[in-house]
C-alpha positions as a Python dict, from the first residue, in 0.01 Angstrom:
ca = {
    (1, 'X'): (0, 0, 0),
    (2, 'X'): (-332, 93, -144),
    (3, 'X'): (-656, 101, 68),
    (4, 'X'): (-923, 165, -44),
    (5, 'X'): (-1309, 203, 134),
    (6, 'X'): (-1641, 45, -69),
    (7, 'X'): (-2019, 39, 35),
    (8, 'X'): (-2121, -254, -171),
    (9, 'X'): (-2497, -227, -148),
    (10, 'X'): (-2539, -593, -126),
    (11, 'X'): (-2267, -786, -206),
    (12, 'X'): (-2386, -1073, -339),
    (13, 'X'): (-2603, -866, -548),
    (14, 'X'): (-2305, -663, -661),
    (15, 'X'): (-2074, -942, -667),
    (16, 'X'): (-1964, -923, -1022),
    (17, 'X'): (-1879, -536, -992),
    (18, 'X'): (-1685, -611, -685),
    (19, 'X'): (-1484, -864, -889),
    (20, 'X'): (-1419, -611, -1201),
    (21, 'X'): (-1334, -363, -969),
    (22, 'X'): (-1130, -563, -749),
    (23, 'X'): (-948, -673, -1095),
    (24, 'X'): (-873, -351, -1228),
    (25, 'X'): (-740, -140, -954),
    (26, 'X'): (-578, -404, -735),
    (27, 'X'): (-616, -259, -392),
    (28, 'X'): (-415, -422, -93),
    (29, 'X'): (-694, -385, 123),
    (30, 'X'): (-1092, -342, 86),
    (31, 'X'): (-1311, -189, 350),
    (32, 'X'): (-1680, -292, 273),
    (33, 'X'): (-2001, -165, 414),
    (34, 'X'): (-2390, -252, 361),
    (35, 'X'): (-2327, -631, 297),
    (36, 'X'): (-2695, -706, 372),
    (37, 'X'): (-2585, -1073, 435),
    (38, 'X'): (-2575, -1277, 699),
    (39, 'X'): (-2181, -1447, 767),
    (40, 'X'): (-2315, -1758, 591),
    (41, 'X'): (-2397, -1620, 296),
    (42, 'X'): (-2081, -1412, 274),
    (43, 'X'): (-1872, -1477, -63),
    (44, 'X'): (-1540, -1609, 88),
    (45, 'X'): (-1480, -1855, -133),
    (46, 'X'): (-1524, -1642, -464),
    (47, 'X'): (-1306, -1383, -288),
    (48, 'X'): (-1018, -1637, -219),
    (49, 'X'): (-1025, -1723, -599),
    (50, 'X'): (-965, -1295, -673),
    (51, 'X'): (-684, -1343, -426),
    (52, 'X'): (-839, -1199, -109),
    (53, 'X'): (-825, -1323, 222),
    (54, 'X'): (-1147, -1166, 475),
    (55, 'X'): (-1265, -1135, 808),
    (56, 'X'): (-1633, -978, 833),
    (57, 'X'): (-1909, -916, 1054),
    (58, 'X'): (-2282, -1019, 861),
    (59, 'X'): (-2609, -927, 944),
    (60, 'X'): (-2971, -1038, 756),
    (61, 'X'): (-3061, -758, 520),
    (62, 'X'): (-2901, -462, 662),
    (63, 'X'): (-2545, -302, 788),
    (64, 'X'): (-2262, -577, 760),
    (65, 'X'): (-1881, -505, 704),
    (66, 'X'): (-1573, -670, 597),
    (67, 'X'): (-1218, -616, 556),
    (68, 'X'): (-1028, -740, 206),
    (69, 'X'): (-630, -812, 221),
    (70, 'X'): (-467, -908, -119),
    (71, 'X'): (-231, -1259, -82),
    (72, 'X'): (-305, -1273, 283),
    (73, 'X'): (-516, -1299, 565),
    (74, 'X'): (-657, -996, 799),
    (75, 'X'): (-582, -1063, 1132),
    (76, 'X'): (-904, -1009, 1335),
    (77, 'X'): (-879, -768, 1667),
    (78, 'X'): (-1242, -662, 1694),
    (79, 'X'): (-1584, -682, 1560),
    (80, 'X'): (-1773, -458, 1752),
    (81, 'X'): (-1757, -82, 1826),
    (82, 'X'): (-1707, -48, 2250),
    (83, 'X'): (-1948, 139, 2455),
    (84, 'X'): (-2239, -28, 2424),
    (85, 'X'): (-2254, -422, 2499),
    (86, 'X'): (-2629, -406, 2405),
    (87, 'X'): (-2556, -294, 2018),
    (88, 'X'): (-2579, -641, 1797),
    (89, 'X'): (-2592, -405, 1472),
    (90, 'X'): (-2286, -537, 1247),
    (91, 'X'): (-2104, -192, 1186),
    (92, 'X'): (-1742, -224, 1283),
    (93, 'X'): (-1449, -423, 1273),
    (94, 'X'): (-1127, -393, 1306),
    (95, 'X'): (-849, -614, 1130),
    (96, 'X'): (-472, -583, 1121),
    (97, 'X'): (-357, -616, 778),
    (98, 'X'): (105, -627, 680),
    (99, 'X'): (148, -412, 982),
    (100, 'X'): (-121, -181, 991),
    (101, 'X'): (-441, -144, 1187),
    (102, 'X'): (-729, -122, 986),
    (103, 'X'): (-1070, -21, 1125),
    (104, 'X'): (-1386, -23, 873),
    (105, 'X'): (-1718, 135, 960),
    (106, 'X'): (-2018, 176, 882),
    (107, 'X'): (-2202, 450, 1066),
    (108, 'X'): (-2564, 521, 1086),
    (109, 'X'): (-2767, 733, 862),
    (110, 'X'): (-2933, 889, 1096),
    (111, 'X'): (-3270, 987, 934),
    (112, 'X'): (-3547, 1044, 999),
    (113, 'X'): (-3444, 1341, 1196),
    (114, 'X'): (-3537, 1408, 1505),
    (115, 'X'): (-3625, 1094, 1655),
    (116, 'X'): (-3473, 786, 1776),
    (117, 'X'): (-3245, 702, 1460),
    (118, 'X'): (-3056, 1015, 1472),
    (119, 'X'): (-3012, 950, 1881),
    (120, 'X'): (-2854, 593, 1786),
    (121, 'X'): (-2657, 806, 1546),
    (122, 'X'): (-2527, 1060, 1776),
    (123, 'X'): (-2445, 784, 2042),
    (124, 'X'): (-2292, 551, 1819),
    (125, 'X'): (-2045, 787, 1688),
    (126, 'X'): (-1931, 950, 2033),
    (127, 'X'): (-1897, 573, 2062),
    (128, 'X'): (-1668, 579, 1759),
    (129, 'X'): (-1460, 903, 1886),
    (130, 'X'): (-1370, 736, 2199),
    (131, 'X'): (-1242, 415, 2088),
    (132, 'X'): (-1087, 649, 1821),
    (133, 'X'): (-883, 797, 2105),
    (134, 'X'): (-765, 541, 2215),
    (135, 'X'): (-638, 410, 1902),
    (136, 'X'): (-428, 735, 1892),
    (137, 'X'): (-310, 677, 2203),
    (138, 'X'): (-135, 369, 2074),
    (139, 'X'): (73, 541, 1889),
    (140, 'X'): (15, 238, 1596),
    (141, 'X'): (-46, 324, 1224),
    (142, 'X'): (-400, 323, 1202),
    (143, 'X'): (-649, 385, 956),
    (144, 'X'): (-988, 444, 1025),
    (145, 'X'): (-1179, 405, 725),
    (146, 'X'): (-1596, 395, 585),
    (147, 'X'): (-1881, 519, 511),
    (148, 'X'): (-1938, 778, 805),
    (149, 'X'): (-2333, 910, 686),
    (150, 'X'): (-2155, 1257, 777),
    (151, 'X'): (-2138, 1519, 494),
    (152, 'X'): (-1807, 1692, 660),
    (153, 'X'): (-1873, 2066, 520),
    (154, 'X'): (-2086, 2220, 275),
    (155, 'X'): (-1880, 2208, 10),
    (156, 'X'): (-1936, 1794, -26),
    (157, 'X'): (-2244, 1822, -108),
    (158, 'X'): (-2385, 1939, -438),
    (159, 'X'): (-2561, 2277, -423),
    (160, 'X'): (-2908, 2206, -260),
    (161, 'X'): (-3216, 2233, -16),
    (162, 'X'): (-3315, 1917, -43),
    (163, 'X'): (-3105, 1776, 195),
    (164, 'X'): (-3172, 2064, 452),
    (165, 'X'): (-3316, 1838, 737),
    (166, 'X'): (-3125, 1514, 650),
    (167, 'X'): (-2901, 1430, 940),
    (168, 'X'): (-2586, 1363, 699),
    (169, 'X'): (-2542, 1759, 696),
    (170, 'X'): (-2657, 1878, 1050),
    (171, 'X'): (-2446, 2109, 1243),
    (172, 'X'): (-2411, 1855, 1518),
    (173, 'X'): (-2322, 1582, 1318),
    (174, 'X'): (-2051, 1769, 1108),
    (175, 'X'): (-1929, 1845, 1452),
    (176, 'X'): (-1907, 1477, 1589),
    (177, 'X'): (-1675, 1463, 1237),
    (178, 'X'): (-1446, 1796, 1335),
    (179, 'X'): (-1373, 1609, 1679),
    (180, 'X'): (-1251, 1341, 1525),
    (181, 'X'): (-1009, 1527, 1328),
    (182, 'X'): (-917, 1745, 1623),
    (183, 'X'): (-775, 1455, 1792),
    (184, 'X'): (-556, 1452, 1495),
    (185, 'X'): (-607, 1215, 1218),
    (186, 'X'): (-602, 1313, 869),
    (187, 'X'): (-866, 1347, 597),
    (188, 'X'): (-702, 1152, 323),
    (189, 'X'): (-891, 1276, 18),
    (190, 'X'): (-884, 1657, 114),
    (191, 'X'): (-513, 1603, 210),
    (192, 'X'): (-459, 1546, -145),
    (193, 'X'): (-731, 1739, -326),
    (194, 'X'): (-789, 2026, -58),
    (195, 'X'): (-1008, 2269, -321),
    (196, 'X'): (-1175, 2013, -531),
    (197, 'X'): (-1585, 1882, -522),
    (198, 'X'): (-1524, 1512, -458),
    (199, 'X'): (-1798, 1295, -431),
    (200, 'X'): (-1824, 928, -339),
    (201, 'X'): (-2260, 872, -317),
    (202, 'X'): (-2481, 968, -573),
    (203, 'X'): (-2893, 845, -462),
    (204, 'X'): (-3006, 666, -746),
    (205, 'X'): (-3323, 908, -788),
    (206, 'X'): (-3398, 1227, -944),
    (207, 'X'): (-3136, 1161, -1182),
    (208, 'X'): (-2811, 1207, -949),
    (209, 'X'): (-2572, 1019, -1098),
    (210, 'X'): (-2619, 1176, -1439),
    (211, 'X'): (-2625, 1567, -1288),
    (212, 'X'): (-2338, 1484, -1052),
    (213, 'X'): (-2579, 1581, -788),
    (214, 'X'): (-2333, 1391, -502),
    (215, 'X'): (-2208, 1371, -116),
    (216, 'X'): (-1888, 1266, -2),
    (217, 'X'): (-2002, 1033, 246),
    (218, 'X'): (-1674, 760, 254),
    (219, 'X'): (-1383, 896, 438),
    (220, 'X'): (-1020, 758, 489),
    (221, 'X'): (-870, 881, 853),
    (222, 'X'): (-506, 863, 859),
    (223, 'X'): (-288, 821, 1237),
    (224, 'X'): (-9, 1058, 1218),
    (225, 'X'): (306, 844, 1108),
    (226, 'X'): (48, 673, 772),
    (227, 'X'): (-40, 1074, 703),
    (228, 'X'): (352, 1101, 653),
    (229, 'X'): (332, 845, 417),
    (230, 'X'): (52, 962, 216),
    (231, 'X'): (122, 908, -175),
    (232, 'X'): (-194, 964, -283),
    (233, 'X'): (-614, 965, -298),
    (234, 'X'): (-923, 966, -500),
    (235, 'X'): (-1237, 826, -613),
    (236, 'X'): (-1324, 551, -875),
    (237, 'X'): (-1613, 756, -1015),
    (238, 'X'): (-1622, 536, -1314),
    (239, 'X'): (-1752, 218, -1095),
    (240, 'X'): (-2073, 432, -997),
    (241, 'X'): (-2141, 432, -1392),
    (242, 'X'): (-2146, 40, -1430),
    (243, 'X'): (-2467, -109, -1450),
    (244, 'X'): (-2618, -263, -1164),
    (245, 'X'): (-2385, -56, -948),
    (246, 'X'): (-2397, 42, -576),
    (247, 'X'): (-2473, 407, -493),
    (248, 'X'): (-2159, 482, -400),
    (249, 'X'): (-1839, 479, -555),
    (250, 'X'): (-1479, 330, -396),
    (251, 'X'): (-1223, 577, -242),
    (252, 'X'): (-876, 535, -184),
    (253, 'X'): (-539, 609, -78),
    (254, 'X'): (-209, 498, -166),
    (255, 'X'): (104, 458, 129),
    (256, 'X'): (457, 437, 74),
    (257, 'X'): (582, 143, 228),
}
């Protein structure tokens, strides 16, 4: 079973690198962020002809998130993150896809920093490390998988000051990250690559993509009986190099069934 995580950047703008990318590596199940359309204007129909069934959560212009299952459909169990009944940003939801739980995310930047953005941020993902909790407490394979705007150490992020005040790379919000992994989920990609630079954003100024100036912003958490089953991880670098192309790059994992 191959999962795999994707901020589109617009995907109806992106549409036809979705497609080729969808084509070519064949995951079982997509995790999309930034679909910056409303759930009118989301492409179910072209995805049913690539052989994906969807559920997803739209929003005008900003945030939006979906979950892809090859052959079938995603069973819908949530589209919200708890905690906050007031929240009406499209950021979470949660699917079950051939027997697993899938949760896809897509967490606030944060910036500018301080000020009321990087609150929401904080908040939202204490929101996220509850409900996380409680997933574990289920004891059901879960997978909780995104773009979490959270540069976990200092080592995923190319050697820098510009990025000294963003709120990717702030002590506390590398520490929201550690708590999560506390609990007891797994890191997919460094579980399989624990002393390599991986990247999975590159900012399309100053030249980043060329000078592999990047962050590895997209993370795959594992529950404890999928981390058994680990095959494998990575990135599809190549995808950032396309034209037209979204910032950031798919990552994935592979699970024995």
């Amino acid at each position: 079973m191959k999962i795999a995580t994707f901020n589109i950047n617009g995907i109806n703008r992106r549409l036809p690198n979705l497609m080729a990318w969808l084509a070519d590596a064949a995951p079982d199940v997509v995790c999309l962020q930034e679909l910056k359309a409303t759930d009118r204007q989301f492409p179910a129909t072209a995805l049913a002809d690539a052989g994906y069934g969807a559920v997803w959560r739209g929003e005008s212009s900003w945030n939006g998130v979906a979950i892809l299952a090859r052959g079938m459909e995603p069973i819908l169990t949530r589209d919200e993150l708890p905690g906050n009944p007031d929240d009406k940003q499209a950021r979470y939801i949660e699917a079950a896809v051939n027997g697993v739980l899938i949760a896809c995310l897509y967490a606030p930047n944060g910036n500018p920093r301080p000020g009321p953005k990087f609150d929401y941020k904080m908040a939202w993902t204490e929101r996220l490390i509850a409900h996380a909790a409680e997933l574990w407490a289920t004891d059901l394979p879960v997978a909780l998988v995104g773009d979490y705007n959270i540069v976990p150490e200092p080592r995923d992020i190319y050697e820098t000051t510009s990025y000294r005040d963003n709120a990717l790379v702030q002590p506390e919000s590398r520490a929201l990250f550690a708590r999560l992994l506390v609990q007891g989920w797994t890191d997919a990609i460094r579980a399989k690559h624990p002393d390599e630079t991986i990247y999975t954003f590159w900012d399309y100024m100053r030249n980043r993509w060329p000078r592999n100036a990047g962050l590895r912003l997209d993370h795959l958490l594992l529950s404890h009986d999928l981390a058994r089953k680990l095959k494998a991880s990575g990135v599809d670098r190549d995808v950032r190099a396309a034209p037209g192309a979204s910032d950031h790059a798919p990552a994935w994992m592979e699970l024995r069934v």
